[in-house]
C-alpha positions as CSV (number, residue, x, y, z in Angstrom):
1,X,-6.4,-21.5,-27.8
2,X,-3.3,-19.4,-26.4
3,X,-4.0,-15.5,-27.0
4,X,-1.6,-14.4,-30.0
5,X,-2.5,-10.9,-30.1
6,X,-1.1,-7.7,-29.0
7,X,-0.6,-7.8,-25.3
8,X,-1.8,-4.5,-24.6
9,X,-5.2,-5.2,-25.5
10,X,-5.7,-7.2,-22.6
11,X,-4.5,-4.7,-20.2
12,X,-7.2,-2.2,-21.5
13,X,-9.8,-5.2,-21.5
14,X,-9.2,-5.8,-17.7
15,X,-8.7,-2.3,-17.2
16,X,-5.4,-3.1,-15.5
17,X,-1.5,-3.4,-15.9
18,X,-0.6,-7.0,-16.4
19,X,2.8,-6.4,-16.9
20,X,2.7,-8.7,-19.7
21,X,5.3,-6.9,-21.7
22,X,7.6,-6.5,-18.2
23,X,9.6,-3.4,-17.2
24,X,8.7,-2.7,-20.7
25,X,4.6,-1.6,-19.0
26,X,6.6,1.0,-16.8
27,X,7.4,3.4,-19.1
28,X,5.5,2.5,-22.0
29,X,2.1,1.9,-21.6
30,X,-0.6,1.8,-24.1
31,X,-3.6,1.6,-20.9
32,X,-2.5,5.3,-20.1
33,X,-2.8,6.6,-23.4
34,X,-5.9,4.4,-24.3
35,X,-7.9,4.0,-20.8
36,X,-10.9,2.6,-22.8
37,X,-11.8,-1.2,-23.3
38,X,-10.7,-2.2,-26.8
39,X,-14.3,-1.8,-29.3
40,X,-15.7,0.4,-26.4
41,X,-16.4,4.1,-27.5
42,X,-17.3,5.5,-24.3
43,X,-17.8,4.2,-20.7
44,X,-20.2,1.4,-19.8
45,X,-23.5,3.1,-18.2
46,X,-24.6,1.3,-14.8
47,X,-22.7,-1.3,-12.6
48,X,-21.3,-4.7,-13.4
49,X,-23.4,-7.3,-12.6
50,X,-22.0,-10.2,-10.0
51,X,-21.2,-12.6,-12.5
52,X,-19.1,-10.2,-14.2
53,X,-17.2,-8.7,-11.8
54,X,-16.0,-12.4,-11.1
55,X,-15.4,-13.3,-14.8
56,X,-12.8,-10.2,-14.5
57,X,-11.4,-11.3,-11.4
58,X,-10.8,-14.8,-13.2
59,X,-9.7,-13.6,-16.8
60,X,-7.2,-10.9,-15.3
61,X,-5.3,-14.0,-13.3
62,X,-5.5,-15.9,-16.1
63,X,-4.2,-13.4,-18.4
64,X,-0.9,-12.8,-16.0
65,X,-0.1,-16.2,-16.4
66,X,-1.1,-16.5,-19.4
67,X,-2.7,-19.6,-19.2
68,X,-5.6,-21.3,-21.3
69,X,-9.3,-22.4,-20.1
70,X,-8.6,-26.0,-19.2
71,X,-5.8,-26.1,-17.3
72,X,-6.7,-23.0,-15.1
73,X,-9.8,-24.9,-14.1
74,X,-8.3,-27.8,-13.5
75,X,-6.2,-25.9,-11.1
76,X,-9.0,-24.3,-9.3
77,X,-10.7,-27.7,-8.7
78,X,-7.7,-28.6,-7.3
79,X,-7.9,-25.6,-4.8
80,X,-11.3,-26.5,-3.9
81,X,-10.5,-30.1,-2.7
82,X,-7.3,-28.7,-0.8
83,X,-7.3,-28.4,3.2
84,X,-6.3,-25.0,3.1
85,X,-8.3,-21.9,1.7
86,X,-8.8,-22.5,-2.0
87,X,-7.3,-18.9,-2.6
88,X,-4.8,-19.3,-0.9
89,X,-3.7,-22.8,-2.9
90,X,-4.8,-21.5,-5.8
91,X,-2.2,-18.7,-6.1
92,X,0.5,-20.3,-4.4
93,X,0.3,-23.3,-7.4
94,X,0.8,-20.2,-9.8
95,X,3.4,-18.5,-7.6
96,X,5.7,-22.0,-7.7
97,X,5.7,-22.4,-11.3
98,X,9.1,-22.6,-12.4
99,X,8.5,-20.2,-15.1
100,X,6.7,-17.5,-12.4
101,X,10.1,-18.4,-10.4
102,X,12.5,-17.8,-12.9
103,X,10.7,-14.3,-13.2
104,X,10.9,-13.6,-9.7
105,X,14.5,-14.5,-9.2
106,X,15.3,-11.4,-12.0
107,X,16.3,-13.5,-15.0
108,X,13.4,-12.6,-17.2
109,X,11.4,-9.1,-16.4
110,X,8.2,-10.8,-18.0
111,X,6.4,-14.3,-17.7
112,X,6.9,-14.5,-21.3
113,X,10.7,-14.1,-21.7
114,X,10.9,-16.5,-18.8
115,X,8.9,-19.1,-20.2
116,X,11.1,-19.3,-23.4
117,X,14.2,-19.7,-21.0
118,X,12.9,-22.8,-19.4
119,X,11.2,-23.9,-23.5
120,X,14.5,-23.7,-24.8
121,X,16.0,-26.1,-21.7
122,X,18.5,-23.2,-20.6
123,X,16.8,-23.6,-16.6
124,X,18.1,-26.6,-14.2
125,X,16.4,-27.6,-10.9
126,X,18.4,-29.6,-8.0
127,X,20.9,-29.6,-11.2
128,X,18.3,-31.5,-13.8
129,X,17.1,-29.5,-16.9
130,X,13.9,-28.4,-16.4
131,X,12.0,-27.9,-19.6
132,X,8.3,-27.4,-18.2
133,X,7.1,-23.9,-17.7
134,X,4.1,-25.5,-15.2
135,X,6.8,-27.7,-13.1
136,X,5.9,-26.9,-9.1
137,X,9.3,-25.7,-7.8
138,X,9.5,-27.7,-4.5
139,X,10.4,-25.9,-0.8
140,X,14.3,-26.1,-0.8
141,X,14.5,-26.5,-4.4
142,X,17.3,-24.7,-6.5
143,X,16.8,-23.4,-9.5
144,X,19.8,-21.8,-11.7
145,X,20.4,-20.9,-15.0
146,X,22.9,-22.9,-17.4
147,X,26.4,-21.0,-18.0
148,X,25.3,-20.5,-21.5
149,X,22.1,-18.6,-20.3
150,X,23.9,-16.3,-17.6
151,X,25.9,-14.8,-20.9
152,X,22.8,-13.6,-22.8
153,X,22.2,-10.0,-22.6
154,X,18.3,-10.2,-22.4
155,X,19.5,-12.1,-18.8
156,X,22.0,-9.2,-17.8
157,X,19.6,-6.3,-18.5
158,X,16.6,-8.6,-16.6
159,X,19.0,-8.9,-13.6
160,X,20.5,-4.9,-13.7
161,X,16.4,-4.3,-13.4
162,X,15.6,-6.8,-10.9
163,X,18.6,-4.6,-8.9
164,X,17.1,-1.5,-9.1
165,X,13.5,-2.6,-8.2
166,X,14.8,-4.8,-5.6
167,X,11.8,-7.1,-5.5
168,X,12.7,-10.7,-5.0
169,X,10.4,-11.9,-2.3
170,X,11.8,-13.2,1.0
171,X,10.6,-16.6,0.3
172,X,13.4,-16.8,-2.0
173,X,17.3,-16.8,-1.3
174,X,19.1,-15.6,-4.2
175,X,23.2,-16.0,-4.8
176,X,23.9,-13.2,-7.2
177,X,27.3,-15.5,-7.7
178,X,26.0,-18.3,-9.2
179,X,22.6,-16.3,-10.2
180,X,20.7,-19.3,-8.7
181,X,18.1,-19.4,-6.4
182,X,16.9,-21.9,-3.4
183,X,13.1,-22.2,-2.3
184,X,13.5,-21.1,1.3
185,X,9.7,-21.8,2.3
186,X,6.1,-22.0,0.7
187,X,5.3,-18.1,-0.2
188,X,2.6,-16.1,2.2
189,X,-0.1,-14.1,0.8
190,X,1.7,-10.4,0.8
191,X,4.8,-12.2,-1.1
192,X,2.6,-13.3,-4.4
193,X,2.8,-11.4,-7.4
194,X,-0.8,-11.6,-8.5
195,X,-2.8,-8.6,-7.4
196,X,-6.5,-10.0,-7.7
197,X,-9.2,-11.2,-5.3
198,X,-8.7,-14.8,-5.9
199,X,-11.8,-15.4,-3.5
200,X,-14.0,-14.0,-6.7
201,X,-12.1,-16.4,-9.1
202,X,-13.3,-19.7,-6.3
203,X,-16.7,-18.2,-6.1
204,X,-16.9,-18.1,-10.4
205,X,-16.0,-21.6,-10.9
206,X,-18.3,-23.0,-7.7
207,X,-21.6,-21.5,-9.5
């Protein structure tokens, strides 16, 4: 089942900003005030065992893309019959996600807000509505947003952020004219947004 509950529990469960709320986690965050795990009253005594250092690893990904059980797996066995490093496929499959790229092209500031664009069929690819958060955003694709989404003022205050941060990554060519954006090449590891050591995620599921 999809997690309904507040957001910021799961940051203080994996001891780490997800960013699930967006710029929202910059200047309002409930892990600084609460650093504990949520039920914990004080520190746990003695190291993590192996096994759950790499269930962490595994929930915090899946957590910042907010995904369920099943379909995560099925992307990591995926990975692990790939020719390339499993990692490496692993978090590129997320990183191409149309929702992932509507949020990295500036329209939405969280995964959340940029899933409901593409729900609520306001995101086109090579010129087709695109109503599937998971759809794999093909190199040299194009993705824009229809004239009915560019007017919405969640948009305008996601893309007035996206300015000041200045973090689009390279992979992408963005025309701030049209506010679309074209798929120049497959993303390299320094360009993904997921900060986690996807080689402890393989190593979970392979046990």
């Amino acid at each position: 089942m999809r997690y309904t509950g507040p957001v910021c529990k799961l940051c203080r469960r994996e001891q780490n900003k997800l960013f699930l709320k967006g710029d929202k986690c910059l200047v309002k965050c409930t892990l600084e005030k609460r650093p504990t795990p949520p039920g914990a009253a004080r520190p746990q005594r003695g190291k993590p065992s192996a096994y759950a250092i790499r269930l962490r690893e595994k929930q915090k990904l899946r957590r910042m893309i907010s995904m369920t059980e099943k379909p995560f797996k099925r992307l990591v066995e995926a990975a692990a019959k790939s020719s390339e490093a499993s990692g490496d496929h692993l978090l590129r499959a997320l990183e191409m996600r149309l929702d992932n790229v509507v949020r990295r092209m500036g329209l939405a500031t969280s995964l959340k807000q940029a899933r409901q664009l593409v729900l609520h069929g306001h995101i086109r690819v090579a010129g087709r509505r695109v109503n599937i958060p998971s759809f794999n955003v093909p190199t040299g694709g194009v993705v824009s947003p229809d004239a009915k989404c560019r007017e919405t003022v969640g948009v305008k205050l996601s893309l007035e952020t996206s300015k000041k941060l200045n973090q689009r990554p390279s992979y992408i060519e963005f025309n701030e004219g049209e506010l679309s954006a074209k798929i120049l090449r497959a993303p390299e590891r320094a360009e993904m947004s997921f900060p986690v050591n996807e080689q402890l995620i393989i190593e979970h599921y392979s046990k």
